[in-house]
C-alpha positions in Angstrom: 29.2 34.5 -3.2 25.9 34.2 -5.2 26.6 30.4 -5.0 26.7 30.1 -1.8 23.7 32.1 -0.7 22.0 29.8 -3.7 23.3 26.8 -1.2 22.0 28.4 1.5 18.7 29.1 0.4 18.4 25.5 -1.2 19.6 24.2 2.2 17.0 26.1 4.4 14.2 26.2 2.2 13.9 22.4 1.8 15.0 21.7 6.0 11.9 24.6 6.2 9.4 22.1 4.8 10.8 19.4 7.4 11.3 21.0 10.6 7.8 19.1 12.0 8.4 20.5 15.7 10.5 23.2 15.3 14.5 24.1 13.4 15.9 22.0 16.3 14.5 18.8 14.5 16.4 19.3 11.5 19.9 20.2 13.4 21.6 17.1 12.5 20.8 17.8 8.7 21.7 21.4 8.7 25.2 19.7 10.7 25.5 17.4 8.1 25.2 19.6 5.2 27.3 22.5 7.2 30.0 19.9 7.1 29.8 18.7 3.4 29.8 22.3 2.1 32.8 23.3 4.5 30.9 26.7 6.0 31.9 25.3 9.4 34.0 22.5 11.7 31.8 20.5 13.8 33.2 22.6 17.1 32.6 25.6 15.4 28.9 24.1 14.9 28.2 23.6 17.7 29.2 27.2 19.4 27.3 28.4 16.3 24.3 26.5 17.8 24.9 27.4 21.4 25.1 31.4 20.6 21.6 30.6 18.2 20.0 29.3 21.2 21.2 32.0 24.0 20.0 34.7 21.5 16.0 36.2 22.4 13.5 34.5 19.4 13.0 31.5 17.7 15.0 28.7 17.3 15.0 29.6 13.7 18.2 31.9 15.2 20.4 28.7 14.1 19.8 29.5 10.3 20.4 33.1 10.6 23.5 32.5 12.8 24.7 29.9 10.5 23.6 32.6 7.5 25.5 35.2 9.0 28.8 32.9 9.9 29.3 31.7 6.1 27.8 34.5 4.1 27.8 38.1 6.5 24.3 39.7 6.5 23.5 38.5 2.8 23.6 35.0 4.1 21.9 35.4 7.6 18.8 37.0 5.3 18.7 34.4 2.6 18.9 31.6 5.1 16.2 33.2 7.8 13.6 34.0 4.9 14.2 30.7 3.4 14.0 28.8 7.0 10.7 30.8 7.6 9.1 31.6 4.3 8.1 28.1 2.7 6.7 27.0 6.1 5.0 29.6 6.7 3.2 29.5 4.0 2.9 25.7 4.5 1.2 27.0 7.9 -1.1 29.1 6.4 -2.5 26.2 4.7 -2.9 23.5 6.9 -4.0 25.8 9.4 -7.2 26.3 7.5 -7.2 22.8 6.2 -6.7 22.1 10.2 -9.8 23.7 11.4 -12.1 22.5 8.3 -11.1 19.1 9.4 -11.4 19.8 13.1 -13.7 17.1 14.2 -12.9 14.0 11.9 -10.8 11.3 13.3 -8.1 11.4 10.6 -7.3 15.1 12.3 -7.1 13.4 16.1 -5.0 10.4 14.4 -2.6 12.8 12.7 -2.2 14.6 15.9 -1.6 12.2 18.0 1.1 10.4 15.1 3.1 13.9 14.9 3.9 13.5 18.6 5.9 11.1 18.6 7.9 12.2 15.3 8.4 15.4 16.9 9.7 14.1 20.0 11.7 11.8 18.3 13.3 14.2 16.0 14.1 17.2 19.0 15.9 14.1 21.2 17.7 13.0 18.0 19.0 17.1 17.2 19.4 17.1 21.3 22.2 13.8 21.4 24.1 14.8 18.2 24.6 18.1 19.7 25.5 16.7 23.1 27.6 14.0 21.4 29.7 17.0 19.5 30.3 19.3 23.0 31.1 16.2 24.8 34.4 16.3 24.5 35.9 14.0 27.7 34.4 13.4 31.5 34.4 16.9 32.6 32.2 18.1 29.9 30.4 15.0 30.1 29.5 15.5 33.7 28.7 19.8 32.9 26.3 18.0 29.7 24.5 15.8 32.1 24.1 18.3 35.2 22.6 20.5 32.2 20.6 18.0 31.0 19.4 17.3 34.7 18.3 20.8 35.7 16.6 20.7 32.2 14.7 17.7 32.3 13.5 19.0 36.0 12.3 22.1 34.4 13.4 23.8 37.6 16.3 26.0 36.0 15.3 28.3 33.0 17.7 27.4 30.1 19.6 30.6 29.6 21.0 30.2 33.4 22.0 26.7 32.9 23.8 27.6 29.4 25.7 30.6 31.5 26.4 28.0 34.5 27.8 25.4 31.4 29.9 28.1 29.9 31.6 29.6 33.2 32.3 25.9 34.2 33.8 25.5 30.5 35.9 28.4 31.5 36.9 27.4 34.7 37.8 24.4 34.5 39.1 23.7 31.0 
């Protein structure tokens, strides 16, 4: 047990330091090395993910779900304190290195380059996921009306994610 709660805290403590927009940039790692260590199938991943997401807080929820899945309560509070802990204190930092530097140009340049990283890494997290539910036309057609009422920002999330599992139910 000790081992794997070691794993766990190695795991999340390093994905802490790279989560540059939030955990959801560093799914496809924490899928990858969920997979490697055997704590989980890649369907049971992603209904791991799907409860860590329809749960109130952070989307930190996927470490502490995860945590919890592979190790009971030991591991869901090793894996949250190490998802939140050496960013936070990373945080700390730059936030007061962030206001020192507040009107130099390297600041606006570094601003405007995370953007795009960010982006890039929440759309990569967003298709792996996607790619792992998608599992033939129906769900593939339930994916993109999600993805639809998303993108318009006319449906809050929890009801499409309700709307996705009845359909689930109902028709597969």
């Amino acid at each position: 047990m000790s081992g794997v709660l070691v794993a766990l805290g190695l795991l999340f403590g390093r994905l802490s330091l790279l989560a540059v927009g939030g955990t959801n940039a560093v799914v496809p790692e924490i899928l990858r090395a969920t997979l490697a260590h055997g704590w989980a199938t890649r369907g049971q991943f992603v209904q791991l993910f799907a409860i860590s997401n329809a749960a109130p807080g952070p989307n930190v929820m996927i470490s502490t779900v995860l945590g919890a899945h592979v190790a009971g309560w030991p591991g869901a509070l090793v894996a949250t304190v190490a998802m939140v802990l050496p960013s936070g204190v990373l945080v700390i930092w730059a936030g007061r290195a962030w206001e020192t530097w507040r009107e130099t140009r390297a600041r606006r340049l570094l601003q405007a380059a995370l953007l795009p990283v960010t982006a890039g890494l929440i759309t990569a997290a967003a298709w792996l996921i996607t790619c792992q539910a998608v599992t033939g036309a129906l769900t593939a057609l339930i994916a993109g009306l999600c993805a639809f009422g998303s993108y318009n920002g006319r449906v809050h999330p929890l009801v499409l994610l309700g709307a996705g599992a009845l359909a689930g139910l109902a028709l597969l």
